[in-house]
C-alpha positions as CSV (number, residue, x, y, z in Angstrom):
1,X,0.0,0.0,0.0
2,X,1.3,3.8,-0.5
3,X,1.7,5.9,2.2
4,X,1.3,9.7,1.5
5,X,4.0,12.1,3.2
6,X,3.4,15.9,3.6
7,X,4.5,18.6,5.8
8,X,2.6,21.0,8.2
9,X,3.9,23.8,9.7
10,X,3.2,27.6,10.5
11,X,4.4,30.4,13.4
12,X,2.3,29.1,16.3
13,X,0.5,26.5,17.4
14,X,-1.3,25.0,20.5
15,X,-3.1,21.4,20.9
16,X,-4.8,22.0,24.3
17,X,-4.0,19.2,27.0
18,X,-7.1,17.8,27.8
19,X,-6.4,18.0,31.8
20,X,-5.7,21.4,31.6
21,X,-8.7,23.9,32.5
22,X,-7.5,27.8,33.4
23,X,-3.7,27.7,32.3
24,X,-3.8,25.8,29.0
25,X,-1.1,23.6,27.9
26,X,-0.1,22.4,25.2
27,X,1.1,18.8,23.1
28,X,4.2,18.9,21.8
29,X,2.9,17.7,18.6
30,X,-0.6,16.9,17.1
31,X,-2.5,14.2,18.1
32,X,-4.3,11.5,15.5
33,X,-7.5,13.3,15.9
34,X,-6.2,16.7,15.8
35,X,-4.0,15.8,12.3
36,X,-7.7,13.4,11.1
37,X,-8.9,17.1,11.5
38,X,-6.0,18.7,9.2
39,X,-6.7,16.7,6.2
40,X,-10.1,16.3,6.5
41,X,-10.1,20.1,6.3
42,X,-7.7,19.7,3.0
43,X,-10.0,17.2,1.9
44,X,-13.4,19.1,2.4
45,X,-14.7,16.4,4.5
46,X,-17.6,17.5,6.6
47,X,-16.3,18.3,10.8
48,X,-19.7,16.1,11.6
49,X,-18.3,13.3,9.4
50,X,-14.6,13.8,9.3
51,X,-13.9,11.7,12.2
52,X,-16.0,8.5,10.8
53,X,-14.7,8.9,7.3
54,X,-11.2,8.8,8.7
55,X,-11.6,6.5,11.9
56,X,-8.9,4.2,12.8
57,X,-8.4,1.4,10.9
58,X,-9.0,1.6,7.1
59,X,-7.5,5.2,8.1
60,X,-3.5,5.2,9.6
61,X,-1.4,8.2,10.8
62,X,2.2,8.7,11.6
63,X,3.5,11.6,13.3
64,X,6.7,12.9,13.2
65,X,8.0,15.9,14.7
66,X,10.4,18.1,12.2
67,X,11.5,21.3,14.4
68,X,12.5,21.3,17.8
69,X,9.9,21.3,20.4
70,X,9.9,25.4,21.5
71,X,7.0,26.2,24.1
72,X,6.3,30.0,24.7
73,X,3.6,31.7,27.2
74,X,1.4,34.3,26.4
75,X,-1.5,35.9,27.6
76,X,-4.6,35.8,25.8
77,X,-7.4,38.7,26.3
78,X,-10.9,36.3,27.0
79,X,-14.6,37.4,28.0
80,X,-14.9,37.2,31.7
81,X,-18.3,35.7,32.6
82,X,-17.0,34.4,36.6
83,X,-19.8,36.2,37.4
84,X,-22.4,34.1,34.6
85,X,-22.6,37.3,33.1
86,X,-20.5,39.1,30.5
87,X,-20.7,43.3,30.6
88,X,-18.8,44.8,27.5
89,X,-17.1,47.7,30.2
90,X,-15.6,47.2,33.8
91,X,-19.1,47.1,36.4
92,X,-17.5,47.6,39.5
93,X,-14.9,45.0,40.2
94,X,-16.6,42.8,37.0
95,X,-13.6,43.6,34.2
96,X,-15.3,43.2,30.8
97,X,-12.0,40.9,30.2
98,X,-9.8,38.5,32.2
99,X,-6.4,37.8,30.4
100,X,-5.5,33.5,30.7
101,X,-1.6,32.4,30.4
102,X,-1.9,29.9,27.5
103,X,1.2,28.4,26.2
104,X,2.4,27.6,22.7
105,X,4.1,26.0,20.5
106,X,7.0,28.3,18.3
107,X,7.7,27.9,14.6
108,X,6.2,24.0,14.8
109,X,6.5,21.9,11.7
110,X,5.7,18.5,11.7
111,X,5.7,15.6,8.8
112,X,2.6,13.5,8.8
113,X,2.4,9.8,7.0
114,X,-1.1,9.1,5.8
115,X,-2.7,5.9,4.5
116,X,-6.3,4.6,3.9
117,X,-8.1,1.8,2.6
118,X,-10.2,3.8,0.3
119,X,-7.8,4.5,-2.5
120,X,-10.2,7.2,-4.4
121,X,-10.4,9.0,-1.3
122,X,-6.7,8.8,-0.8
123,X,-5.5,9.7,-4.1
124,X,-8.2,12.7,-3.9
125,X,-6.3,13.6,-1.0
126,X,-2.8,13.3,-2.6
127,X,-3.9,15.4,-5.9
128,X,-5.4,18.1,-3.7
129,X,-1.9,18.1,-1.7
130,X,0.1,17.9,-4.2
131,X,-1.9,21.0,-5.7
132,X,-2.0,22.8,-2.7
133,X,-5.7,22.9,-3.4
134,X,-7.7,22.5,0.3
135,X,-11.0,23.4,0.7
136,X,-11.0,24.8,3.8
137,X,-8.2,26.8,5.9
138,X,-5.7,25.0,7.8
139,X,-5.0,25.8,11.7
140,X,-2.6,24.2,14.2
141,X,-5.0,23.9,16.9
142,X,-7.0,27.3,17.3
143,X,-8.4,28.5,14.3
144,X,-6.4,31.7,14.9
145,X,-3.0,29.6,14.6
146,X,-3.0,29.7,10.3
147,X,-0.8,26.7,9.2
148,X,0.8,25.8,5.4
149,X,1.4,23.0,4.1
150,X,3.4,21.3,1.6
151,X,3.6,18.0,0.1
152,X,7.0,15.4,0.2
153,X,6.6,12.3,-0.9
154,X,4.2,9.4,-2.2
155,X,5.7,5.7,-1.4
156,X,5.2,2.0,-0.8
157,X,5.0,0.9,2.7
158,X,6.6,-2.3,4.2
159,X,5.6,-3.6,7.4
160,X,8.0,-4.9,10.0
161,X,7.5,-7.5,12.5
162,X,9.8,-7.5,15.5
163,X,12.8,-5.9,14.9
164,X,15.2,-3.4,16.8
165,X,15.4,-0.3,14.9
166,X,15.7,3.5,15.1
167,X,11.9,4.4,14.9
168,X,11.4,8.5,13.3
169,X,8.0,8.7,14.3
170,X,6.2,9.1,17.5
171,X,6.3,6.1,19.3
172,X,3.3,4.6,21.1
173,X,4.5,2.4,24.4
174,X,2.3,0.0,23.2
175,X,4.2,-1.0,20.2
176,X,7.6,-1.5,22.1
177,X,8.9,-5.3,23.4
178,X,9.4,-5.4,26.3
179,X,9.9,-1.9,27.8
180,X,13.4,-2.6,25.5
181,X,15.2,1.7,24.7
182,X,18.3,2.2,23.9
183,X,18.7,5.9,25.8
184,X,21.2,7.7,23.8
185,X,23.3,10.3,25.2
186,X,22.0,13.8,23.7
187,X,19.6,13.0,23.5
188,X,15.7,14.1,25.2
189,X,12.9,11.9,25.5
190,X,9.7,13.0,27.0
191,X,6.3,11.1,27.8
192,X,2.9,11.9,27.5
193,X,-0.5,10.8,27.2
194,X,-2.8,11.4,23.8
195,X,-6.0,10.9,22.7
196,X,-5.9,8.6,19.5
197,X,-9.5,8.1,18.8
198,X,-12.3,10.2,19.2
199,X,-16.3,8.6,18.0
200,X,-18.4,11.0,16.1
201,X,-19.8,12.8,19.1
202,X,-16.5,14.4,19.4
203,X,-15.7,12.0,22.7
204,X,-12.4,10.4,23.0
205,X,-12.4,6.3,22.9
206,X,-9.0,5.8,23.6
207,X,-5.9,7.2,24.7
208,X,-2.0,5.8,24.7
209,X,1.0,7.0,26.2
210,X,3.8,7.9,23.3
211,X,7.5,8.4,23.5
212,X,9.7,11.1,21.6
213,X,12.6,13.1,21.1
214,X,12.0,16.4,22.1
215,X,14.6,17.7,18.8
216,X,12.7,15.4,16.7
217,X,15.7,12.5,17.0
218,X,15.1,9.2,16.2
219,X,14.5,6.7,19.3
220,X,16.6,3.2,19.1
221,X,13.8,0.9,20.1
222,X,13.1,-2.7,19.9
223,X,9.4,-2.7,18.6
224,X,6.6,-5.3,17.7
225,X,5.6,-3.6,14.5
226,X,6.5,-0.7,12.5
227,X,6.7,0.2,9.0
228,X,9.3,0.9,6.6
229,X,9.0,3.8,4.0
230,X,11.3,5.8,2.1
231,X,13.9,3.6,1.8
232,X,14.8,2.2,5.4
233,X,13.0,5.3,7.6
234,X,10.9,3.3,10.2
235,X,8.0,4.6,11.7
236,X,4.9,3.9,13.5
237,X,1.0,4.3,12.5
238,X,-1.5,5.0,14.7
């Protein structure tokens, strides 16, 4: 099967955490849902329908992160309604405002692999890439956070079964034998916990805990699966 690799990047960008209420945080990269929502917004795919056209399975997503991971703080001017009710000038000690920390992502570029069963889906993805034709605008995250985009590559795909290799992708802990790492001096490898699958009410099924490089380094890793593309780059799909 061919896998279809593109680009996405842009100035800022922020994938809220979904444990974080006042002082948003952000993922260091986008989660499947979050990228699902990228091309489906390439594509012109419905945001009711999106997430069912591309669910997991016939649908597979690899994530790799191309820049450094850079996380800035800023404060972003929101309507205060603590008091369930918004007035548009200060009342009092009610400000019509209330300014939240939120933090960022800086100059964030990341190189997605995409596959799907449907081939006249996916090849109307790849011509609308390769075009640089979407339909609708593409964010990182907020809507305000404009992203570009730019296509790389179009390749077969071979799938590996056991095997110790240097994976370029994010890799879910799930897929690694034996809690087996190689931790290489230099470099920094961070943890977290992701959504990966979200039903059509917008509610996330399942979530998995990922490993990566915060410099966008491979990780040495003795996995259970992977896949092979662009000539002996290993990666894993979600």
């Amino acid at each position: 099967m061919d896998a279809l690799i593109f680009d996405v990047f842009g100035d800022l960008g922020h994938f809220r955490k979904f444990y974080t209420t006042s002082s948003p945080l952000t993922f260091s990269f986008p989660p499947p849902p979050t990228v699902k929502g990228m091309i489906g917004a390439i594509a012109g795919i419905d945001k009711k329908e999106y997430l069912n056209v591309l669910k997991s399975g016939p649908c597979k997503i690899g994530i790799k992160i191309m820049n450094p991971v850079k996380k800035i703080r800023m404060g972003l001017n929101l309507i205060n309604t603590k008091d369930n009710v918004w007035i548009p000038m200060k009342s009092g000690k009610h400000e019509a405002r209330t300014q939240v920390k939120t933090e960022f992502l800086k100059d964030p570029m990341f190189r997605i692999y995409f596959m799907h069963e449907d081939r006249n889906l996916f090849y109307d993805i790849v011509d609308k890439i390769k075009s640089h034709n979407n339909v609708y605008t593409l964010s990182l995250g907020l809507s305000e956070m404009i992203a570009d985009y730019c296509y790389v590559n179009l390749c077969k795909v071979k799938e590996i079964e056991d095997s110790k290799v240097y994976i370029e992708s994010i890799l879910p802990v799930d897929f690694i034998e034996d809690d087996e790492i190689d931790f290489e001096n230099g470099k920094k490898y961070f943890k977290e916990k992701i959504p990966v699958d979200m039903n059509d009410e917008r509610i996330v099924s399942s979530y998995q805990d990922v490993i990566y490089e915060v410099n966008g380094r491979s990780i040495k890793s003795h996995v259970k699966k992977c896949w092979e593309v662009n000539d002996n780059e290993h990666i894993i799909f979600f």
